[in-house]
MIBAMAR-663653 format. One record per residue (C-alpha): residue number from 0; residue in one letter; chain; x, y, z. Coordinates in steps of 0.25 Angstrom, whole numbers, plus 5000, padded with zeros to 4 digits. Layout:
BEGIN
{nr:NUM&rest:A&kette:A&c1:X&c2:Y&c3:Z};
...
***
This chain:
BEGIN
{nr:0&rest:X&kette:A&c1:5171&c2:4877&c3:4981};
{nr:1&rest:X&kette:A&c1:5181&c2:4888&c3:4985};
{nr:2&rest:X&kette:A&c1:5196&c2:4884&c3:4983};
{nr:3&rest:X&kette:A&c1:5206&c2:4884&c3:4993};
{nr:4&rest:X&kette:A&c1:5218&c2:4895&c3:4995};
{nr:5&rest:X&kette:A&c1:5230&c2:4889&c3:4992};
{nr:6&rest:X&kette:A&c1:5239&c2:4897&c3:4999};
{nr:7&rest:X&kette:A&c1:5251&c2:4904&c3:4995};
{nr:8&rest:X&kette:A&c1:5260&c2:4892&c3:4998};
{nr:9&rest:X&kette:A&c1:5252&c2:4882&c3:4991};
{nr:10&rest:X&kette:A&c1:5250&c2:4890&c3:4978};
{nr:11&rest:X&kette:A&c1:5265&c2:4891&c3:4979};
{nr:12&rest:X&kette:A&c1:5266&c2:4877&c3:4978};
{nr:13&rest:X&kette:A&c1:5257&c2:4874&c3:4971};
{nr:14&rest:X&kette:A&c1:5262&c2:4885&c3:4960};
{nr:15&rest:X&kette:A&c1:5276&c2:4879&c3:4961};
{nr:16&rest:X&kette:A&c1:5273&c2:4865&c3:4958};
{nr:17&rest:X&kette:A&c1:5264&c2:4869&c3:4944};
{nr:18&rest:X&kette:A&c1:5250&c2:4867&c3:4951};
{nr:19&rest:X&kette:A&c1:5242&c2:4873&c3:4939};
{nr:20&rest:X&kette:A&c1:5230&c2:4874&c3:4948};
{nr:21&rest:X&kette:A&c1:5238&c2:4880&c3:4958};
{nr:22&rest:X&kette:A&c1:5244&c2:4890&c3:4949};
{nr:23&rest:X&kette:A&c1:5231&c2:4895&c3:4944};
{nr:24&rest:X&kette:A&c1:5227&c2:4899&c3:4957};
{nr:25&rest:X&kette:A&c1:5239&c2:4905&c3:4961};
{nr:26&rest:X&kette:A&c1:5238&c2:4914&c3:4947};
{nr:27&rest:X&kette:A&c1:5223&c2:4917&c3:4953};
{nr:28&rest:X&kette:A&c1:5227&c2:4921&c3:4965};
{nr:29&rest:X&kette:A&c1:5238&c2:4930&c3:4959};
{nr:30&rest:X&kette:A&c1:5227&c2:4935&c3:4948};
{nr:31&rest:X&kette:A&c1:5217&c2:4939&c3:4960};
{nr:32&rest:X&kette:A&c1:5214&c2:4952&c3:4965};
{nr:33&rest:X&kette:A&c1:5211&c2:4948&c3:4981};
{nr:34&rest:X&kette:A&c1:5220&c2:4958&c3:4990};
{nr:35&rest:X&kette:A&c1:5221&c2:4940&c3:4997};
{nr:36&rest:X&kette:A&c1:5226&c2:4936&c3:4985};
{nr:37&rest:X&kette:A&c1:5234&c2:4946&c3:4981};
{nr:38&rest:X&kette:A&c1:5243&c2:4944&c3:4994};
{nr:39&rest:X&kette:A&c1:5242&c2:4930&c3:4992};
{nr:40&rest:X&kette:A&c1:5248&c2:4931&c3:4977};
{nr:41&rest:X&kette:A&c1:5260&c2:4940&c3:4982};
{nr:42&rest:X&kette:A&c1:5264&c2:4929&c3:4994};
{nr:43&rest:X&kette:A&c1:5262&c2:4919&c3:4979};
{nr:44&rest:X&kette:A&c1:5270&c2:4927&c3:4970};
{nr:45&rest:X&kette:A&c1:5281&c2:4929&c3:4981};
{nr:46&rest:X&kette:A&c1:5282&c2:4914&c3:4984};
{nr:47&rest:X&kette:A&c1:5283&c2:4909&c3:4970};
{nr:48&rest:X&kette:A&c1:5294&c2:4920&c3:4966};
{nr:49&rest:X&kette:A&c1:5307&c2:4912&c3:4967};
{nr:50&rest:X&kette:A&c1:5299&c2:4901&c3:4957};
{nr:51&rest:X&kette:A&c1:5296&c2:4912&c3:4947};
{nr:52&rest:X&kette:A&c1:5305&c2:4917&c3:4934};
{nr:53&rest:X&kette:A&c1:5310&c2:4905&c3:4928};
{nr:54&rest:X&kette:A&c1:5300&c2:4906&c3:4916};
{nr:55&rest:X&kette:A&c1:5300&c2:4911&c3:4903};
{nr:56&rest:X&kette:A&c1:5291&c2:4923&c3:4900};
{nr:57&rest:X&kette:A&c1:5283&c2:4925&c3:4886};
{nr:58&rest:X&kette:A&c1:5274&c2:4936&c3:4882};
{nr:59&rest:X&kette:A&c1:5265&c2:4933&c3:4870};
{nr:60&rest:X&kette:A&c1:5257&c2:4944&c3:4866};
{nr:61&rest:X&kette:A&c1:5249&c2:4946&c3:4851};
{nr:62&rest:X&kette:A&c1:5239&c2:4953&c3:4847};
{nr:63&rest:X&kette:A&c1:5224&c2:4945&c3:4846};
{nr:64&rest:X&kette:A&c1:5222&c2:4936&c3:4836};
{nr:65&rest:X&kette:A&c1:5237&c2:4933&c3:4833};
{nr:66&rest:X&kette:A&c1:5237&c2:4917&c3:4840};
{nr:67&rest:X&kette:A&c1:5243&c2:4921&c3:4855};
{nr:68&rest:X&kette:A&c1:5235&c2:4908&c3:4861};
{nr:69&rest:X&kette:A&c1:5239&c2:4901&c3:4849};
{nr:70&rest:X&kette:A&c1:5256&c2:4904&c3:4851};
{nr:71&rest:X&kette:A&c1:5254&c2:4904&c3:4865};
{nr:72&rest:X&kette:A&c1:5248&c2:4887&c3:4865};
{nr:73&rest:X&kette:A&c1:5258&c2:4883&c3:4854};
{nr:74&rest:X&kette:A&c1:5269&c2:4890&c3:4859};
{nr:75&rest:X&kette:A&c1:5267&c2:4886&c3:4873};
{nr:76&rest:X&kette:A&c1:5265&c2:4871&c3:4869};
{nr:77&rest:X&kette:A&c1:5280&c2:4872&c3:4863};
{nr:78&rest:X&kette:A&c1:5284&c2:4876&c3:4878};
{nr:79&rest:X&kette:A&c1:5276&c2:4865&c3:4883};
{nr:80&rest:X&kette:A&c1:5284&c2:4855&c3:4874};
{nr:81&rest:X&kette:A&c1:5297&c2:4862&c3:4878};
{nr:82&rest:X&kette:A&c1:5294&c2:4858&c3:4893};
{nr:83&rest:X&kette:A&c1:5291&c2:4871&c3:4896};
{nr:84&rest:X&kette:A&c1:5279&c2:4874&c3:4906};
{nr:85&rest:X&kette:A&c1:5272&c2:4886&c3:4900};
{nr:86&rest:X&kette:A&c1:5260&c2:4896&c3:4908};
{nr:87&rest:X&kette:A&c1:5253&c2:4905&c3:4900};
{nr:88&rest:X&kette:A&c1:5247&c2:4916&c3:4904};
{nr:89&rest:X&kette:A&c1:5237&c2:4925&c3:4894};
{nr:90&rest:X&kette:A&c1:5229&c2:4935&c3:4898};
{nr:91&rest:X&kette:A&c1:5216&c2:4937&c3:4895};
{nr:92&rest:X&kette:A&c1:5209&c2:4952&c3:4890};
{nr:93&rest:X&kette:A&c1:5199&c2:4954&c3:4903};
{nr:94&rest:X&kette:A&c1:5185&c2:4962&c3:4899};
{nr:95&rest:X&kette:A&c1:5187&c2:4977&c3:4902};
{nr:96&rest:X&kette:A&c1:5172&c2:4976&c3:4904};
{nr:97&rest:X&kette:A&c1:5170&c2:4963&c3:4912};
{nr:98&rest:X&kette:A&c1:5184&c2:4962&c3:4917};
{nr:99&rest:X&kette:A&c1:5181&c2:4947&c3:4912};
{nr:100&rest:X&kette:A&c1:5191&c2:4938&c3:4904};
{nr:101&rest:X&kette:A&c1:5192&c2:4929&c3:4893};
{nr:102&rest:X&kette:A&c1:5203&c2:4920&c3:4899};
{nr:103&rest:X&kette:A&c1:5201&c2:4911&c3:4889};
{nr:104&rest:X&kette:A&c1:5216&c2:4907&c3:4887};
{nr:105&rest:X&kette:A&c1:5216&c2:4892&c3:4890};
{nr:106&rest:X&kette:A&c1:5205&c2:4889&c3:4879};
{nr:107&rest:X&kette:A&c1:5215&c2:4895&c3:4870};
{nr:108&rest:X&kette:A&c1:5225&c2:4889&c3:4873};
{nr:109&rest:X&kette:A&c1:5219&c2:4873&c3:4875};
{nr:110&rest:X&kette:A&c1:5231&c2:4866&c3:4871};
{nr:111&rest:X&kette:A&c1:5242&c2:4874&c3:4879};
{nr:112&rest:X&kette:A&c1:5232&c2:4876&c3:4892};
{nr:113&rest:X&kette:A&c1:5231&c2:4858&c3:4891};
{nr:114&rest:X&kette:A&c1:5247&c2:4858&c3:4892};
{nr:115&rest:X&kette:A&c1:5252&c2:4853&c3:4906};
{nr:116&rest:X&kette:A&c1:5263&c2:4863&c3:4905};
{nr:117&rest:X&kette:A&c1:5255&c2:4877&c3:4902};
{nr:118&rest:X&kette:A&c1:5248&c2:4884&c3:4910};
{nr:119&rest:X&kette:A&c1:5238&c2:4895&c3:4904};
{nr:120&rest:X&kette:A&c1:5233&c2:4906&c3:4913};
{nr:121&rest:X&kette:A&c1:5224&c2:4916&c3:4908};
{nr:122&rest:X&kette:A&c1:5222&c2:4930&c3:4915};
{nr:123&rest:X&kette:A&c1:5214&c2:4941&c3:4913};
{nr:124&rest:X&kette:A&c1:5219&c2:4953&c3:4912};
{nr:125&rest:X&kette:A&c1:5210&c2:4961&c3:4919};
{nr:126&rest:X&kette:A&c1:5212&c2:4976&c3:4920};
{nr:127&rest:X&kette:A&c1:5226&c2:4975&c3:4919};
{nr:128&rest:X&kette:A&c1:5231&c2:4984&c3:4907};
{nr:129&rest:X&kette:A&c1:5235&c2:4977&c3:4894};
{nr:130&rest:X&kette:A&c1:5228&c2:4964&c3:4895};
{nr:131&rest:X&kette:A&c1:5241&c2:4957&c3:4905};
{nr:132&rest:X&kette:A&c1:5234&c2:4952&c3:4918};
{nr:133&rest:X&kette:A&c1:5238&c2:4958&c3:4931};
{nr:134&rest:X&kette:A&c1:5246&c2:4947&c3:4936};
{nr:135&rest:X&kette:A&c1:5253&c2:4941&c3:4924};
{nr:136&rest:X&kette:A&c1:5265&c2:4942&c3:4929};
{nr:137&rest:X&kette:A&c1:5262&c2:4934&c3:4944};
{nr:138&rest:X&kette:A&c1:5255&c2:4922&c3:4935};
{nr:139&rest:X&kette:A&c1:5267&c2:4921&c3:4927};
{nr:140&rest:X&kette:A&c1:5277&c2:4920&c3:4940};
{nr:141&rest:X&kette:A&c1:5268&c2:4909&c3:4947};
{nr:142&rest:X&kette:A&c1:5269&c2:4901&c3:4933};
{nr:143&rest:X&kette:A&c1:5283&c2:4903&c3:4934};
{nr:144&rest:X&kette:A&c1:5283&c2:4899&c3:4949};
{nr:145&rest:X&kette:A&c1:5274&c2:4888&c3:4944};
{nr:146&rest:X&kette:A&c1:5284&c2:4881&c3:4933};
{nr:147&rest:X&kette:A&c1:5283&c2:4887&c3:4921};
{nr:148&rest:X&kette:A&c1:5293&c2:4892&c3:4912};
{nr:149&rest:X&kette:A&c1:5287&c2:4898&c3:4899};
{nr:150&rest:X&kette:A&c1:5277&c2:4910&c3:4904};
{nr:151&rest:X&kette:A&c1:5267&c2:4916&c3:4892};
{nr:152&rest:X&kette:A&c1:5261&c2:4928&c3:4895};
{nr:153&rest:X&kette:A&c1:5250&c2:4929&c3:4882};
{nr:154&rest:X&kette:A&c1:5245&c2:4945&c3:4882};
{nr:155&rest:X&kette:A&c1:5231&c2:4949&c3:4877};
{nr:156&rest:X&kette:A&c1:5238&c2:4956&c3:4865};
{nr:157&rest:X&kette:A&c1:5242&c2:4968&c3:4860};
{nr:158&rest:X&kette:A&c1:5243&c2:4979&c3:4869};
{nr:159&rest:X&kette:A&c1:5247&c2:4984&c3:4884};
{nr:160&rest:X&kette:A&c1:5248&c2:4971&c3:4889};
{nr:161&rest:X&kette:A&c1:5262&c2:4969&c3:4881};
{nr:162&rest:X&kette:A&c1:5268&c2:4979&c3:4889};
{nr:163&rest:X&kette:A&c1:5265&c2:4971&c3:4901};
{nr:164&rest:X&kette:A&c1:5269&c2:4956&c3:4897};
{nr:165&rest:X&kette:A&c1:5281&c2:4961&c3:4890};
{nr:166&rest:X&kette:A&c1:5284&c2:4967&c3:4906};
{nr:167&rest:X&kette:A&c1:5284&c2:4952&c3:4911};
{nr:168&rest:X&kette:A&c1:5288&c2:4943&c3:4900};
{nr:169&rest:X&kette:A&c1:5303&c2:4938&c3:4896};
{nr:170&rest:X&kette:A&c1:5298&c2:4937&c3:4880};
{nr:171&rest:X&kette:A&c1:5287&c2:4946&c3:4872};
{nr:172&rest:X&kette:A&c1:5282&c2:4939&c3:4860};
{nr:173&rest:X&kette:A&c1:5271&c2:4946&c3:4851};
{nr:174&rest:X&kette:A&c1:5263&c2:4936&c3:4844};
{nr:175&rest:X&kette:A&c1:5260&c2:4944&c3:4829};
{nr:176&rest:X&kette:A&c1:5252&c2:4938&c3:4815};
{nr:177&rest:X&kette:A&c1:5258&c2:4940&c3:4803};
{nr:178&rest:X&kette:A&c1:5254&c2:4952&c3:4795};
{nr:179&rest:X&kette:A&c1:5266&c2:4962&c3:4801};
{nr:180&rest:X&kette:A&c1:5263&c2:4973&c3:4793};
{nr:181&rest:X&kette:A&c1:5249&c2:4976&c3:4798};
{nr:182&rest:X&kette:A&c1:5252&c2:4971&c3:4812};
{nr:183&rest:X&kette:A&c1:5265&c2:4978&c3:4816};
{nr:184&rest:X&kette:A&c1:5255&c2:4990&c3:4814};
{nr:185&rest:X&kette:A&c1:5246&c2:4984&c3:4825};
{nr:186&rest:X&kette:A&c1:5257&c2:4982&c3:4836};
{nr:187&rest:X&kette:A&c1:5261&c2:4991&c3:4846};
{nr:188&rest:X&kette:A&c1:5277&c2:4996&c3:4845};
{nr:189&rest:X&kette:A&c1:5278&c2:4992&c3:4859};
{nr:190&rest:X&kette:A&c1:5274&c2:4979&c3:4858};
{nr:191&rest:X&kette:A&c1:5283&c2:4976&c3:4845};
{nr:192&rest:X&kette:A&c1:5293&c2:4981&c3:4855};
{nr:193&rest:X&kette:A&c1:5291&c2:4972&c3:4866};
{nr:194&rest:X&kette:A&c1:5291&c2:4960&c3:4859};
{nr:195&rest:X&kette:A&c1:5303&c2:4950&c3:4859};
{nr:196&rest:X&kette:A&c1:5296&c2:4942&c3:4847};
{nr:197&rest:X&kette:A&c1:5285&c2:4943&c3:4837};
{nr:198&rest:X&kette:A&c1:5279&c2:4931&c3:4834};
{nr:199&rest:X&kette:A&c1:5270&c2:4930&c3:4822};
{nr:200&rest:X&kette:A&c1:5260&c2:4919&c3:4824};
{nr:201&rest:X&kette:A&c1:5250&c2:4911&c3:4814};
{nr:202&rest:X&kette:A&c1:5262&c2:4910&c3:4804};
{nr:203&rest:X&kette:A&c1:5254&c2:4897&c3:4796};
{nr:204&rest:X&kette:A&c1:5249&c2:4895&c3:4784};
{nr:205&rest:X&kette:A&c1:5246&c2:4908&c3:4775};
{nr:206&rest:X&kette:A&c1:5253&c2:4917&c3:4787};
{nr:207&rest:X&kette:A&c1:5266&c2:4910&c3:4786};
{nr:208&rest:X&kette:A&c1:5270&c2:4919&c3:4775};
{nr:209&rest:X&kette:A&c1:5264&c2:4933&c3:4781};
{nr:210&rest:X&kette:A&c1:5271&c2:4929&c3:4795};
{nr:211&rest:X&kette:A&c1:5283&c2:4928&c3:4788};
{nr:212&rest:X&kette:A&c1:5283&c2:4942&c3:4783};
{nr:213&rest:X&kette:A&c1:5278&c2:4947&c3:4797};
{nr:214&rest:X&kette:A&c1:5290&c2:4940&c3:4803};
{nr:215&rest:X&kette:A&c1:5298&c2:4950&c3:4795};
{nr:216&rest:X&kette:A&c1:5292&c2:4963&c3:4798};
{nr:217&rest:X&kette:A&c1:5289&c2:4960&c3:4812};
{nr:218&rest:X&kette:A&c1:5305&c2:4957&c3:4815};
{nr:219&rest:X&kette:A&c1:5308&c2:4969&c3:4806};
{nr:220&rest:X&kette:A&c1:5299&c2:4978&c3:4816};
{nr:221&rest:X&kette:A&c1:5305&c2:4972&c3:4828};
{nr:222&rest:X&kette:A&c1:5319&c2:4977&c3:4823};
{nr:223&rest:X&kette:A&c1:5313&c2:4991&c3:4825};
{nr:224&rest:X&kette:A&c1:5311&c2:4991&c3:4840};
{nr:225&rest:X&kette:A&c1:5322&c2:4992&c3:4851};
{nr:226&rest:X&kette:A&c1:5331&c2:4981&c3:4855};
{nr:227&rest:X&kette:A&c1:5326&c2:4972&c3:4865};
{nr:228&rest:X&kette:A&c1:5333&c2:4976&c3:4879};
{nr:229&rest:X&kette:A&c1:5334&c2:4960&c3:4881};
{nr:230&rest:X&kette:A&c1:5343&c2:4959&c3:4868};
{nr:231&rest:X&kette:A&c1:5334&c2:4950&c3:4861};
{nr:232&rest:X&kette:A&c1:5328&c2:4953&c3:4846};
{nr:233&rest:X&kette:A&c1:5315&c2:4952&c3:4845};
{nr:234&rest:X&kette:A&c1:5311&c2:4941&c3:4835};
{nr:235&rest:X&kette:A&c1:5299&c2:4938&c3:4825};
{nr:236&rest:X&kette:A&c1:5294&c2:4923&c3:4823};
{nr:237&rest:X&kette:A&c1:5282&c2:4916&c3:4816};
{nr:238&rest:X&kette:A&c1:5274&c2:4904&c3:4823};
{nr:239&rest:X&kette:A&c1:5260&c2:4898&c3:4821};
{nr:240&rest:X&kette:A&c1:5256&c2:4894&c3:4834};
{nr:241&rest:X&kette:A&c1:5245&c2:4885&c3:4824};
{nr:242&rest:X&kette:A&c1:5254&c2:4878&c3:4818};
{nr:243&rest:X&kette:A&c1:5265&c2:4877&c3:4831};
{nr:244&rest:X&kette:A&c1:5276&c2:4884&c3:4820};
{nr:245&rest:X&kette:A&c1:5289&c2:4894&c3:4826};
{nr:246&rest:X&kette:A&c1:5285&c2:4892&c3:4840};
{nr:247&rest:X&kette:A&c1:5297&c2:4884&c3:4843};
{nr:248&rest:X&kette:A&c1:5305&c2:4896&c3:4834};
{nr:249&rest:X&kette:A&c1:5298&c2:4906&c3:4847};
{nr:250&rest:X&kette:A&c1:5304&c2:4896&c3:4856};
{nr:251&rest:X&kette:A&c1:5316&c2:4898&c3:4853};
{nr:252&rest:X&kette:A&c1:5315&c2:4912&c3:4851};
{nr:253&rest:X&kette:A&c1:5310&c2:4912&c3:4868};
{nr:254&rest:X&kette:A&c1:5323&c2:4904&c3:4871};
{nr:255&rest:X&kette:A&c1:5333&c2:4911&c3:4863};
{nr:256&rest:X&kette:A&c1:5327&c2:4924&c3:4869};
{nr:257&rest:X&kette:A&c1:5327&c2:4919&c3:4884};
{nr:258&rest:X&kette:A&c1:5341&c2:4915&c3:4882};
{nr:259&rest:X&kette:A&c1:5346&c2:4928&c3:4878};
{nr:260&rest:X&kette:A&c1:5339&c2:4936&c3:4889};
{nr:261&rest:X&kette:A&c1:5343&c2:4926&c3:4898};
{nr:262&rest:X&kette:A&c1:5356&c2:4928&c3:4895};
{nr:263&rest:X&kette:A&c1:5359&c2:4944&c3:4894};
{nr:264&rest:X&kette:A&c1:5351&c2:4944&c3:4907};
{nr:265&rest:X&kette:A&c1:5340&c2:4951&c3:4901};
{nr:266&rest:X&kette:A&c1:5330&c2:4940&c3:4905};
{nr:267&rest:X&kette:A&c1:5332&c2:4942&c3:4920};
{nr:268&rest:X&kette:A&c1:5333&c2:4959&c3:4920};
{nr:269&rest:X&kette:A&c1:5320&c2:4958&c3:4911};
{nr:270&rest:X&kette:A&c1:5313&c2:4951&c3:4922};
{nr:271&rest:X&kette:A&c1:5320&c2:4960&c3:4934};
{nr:272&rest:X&kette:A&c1:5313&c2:4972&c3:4926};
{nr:273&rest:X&kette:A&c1:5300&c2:4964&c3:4922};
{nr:274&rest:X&kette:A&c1:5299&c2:4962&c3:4939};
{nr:275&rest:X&kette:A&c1:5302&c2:4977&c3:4942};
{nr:276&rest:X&kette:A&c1:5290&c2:4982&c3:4931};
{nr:277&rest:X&kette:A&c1:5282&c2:4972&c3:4939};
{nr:278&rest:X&kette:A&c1:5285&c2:4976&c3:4952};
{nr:279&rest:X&kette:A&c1:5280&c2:4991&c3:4946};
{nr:280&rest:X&kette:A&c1:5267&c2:4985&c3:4940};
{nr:281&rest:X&kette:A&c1:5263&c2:4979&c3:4954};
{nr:282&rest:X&kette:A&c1:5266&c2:4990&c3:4963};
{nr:283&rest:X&kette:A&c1:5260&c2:4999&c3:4953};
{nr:284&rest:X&kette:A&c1:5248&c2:4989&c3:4953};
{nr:285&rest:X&kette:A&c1:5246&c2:4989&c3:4968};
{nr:286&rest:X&kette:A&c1:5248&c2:5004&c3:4971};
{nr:287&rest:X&kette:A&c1:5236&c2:5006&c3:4961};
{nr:288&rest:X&kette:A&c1:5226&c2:4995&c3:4969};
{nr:289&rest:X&kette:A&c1:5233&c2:5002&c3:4983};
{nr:290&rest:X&kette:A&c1:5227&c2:5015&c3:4977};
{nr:291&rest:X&kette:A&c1:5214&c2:5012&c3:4973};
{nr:292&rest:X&kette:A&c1:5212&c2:5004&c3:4987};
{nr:293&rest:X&kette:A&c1:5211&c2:5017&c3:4994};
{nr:294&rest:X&kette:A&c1:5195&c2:5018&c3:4995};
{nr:295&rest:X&kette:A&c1:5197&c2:5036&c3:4997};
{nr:296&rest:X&kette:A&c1:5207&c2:5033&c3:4982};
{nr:297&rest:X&kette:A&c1:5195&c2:5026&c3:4976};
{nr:298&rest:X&kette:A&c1:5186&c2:5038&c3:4980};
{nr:299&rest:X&kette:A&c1:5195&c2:5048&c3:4976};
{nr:300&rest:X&kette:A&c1:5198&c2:5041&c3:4964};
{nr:301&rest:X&kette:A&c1:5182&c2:5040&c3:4959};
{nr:302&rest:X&kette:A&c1:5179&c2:5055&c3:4962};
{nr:303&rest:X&kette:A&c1:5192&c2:5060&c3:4954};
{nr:304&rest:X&kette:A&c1:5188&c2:5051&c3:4942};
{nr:305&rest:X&kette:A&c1:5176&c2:5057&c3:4944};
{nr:306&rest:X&kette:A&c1:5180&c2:5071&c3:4941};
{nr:307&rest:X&kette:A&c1:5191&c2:5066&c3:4931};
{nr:308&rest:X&kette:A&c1:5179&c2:5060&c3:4922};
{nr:309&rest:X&kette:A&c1:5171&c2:5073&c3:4923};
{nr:310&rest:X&kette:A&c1:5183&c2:5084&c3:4920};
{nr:311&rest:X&kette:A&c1:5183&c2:5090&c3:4935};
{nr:312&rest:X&kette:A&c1:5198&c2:5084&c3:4938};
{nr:313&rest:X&kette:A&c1:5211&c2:5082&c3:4927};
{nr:314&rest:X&kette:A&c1:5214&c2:5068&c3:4929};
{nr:315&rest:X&kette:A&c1:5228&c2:5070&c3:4938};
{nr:316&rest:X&kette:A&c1:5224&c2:5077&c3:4946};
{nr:317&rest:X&kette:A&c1:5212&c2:5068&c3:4950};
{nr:318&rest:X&kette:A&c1:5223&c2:5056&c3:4951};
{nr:319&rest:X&kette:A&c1:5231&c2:5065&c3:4960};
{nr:320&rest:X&kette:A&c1:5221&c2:5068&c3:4968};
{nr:321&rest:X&kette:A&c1:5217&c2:5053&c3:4970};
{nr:322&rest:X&kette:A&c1:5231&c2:5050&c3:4972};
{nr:323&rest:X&kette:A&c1:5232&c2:5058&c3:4983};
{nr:324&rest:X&kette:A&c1:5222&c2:5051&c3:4990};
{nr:325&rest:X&kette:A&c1:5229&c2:5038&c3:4991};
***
């Protein structure tokens, strides 16, 4: 049997008094690609407003292999026994083929996904460069508007999609093994440079002693980078999420971080910029689905590829000349 609509109001109400069901379709609704929807999701985003904000932000990025599910269950459990109410959102690698996705996070995550305060939602990234989905950054402001004030945005891994959650998170943290020598090779500048701490995970057993050593190199590297605008120095810690060891040291870390942001007002013009980039990203968005629209743009568009594929027309002015006729 088909649901019902809920209208805006009642997802509004629902949302506010931390419906999860409730929330879930609101996040569906803001996911969907319906022009119906899409009106409907803006009257949403626009209701809720006022209730968004008041949570901490945490991109948690790592390349494969290296335990984000793990970190993120643990560490989140800690929040949970701090009283804080944590949604975590992870995005799933969709197909390139089969546009299909694994979206397989609350199996990794069983323990975390049972706790009355998480909430875990899994998104596929679709086409959306970098493995970050589309409209991560709406879900997080309706689980803001919905009570929770601990956000964790976990990335595919390594690549674009850093660029993007580091555009709409308060903390970048870059989940690393130990082994720095050989890995520091493997990671990108930019993303050293981004990050606001590297956390080397699994340091247990026979890794204890390795982690130790990475810890070392890995603060030594970050001293080659910039200065942080926000004024804060980046930090290396170790943790096992196995064994639940220095996650309460990352704690801290998070709180001594907020409280210095906070209070050199870097916090508030970090978010005002974080807005305007958004702001871009949208409009920029919806000038590219307006365009494409056009039905004389798609004809024009399908005979200049055309002739770009077969060497008859250099590539700008093909775009030109479909630009023209938008």
């Amino acid at each position: 049997m088909k649901r019902r609509k809920l209208s805006t109001e009642e997802l509004v109400e629902g949302i506010r008094s931390g419906n999860r069901v409730i929330l879930s379709r609101a996040i569906t609704l803001i996911e969907s690609n319906r022009e119906e929807d899409q009106r409907q999701a803006e009257d949403l985003l626009q209701a809720i407003l006022p209730d968004t904000g008041k949570s901490f932000r945490l991109g948690i990025t790592g390349v494969p292999g290296v335990g984000k599910s793990t970190f993120i269950e643990s560490f989140g459990t800690l929040l949970t026994e701090k009283g804080k109410k944590l949604a975590v959102l992870t995005i799933d690698p969709s197909s390139q083929r089969t546009k299909g996705s694994i979206l397989g996070d609350k199996t990794r995550m069983e323990e975390l996904a049972r706790n009355p305060n998480a909430f875990i939602r899994p998104s596929a990234s679709g086409s959306t460069l970098g493995g970050v989905s589309g409209k991560t950054r709406e879900v997080m402001l309706l689980c803001e508007a919905a009570g929770f004030d601990f956000i964790i945005i976990e990335t595919v891994g390594v690549g674009q999609s850093e660029t993007h959650v580091h555009g709409m998170v308060d903390f970048f943290l870059l989940l690393m093994l130990a082994g720095a020598g050989d890995e520091l090779q493997g990671i990108k500048k930019g993303i050293m440079e981004m990050a606001d701490s590297v956390v080397i995970n699994k340091a247990d057993g026979d890794n204890l002693k390795q982690a130790k050593r990475a810890k070392a190199e890995y603060q030594n590297a970050l001293h080659l980078f910039p200065a942080n605008p926000s004024g804060w120095i980046p930090q290396v810690k170790t943790c096992s999420a196995l064994d639940k060891s220095g996650l309460e040291e990352v704690f801290e870390m998070l709180t001594k971080f907020q409280t210095q942001v906070v209070g050199n007002g870097f916090f508030d013009k970090n978010r005002a910029n974080q807005q305007v980039s958004w702001f871009k990203e949208n409009l920029n968005e919806l000038l590219k689905i307006s365009f494409f629209k056009k039905p004389e743009v798609q004809q024009r568009y399908q005979e200049k590829l055309q002739e770009v594929q077969s060497g008859k027309t250099p590539a700008l002015n093909a775009a030109h000349d479909v630009l023209n006729v938008f």
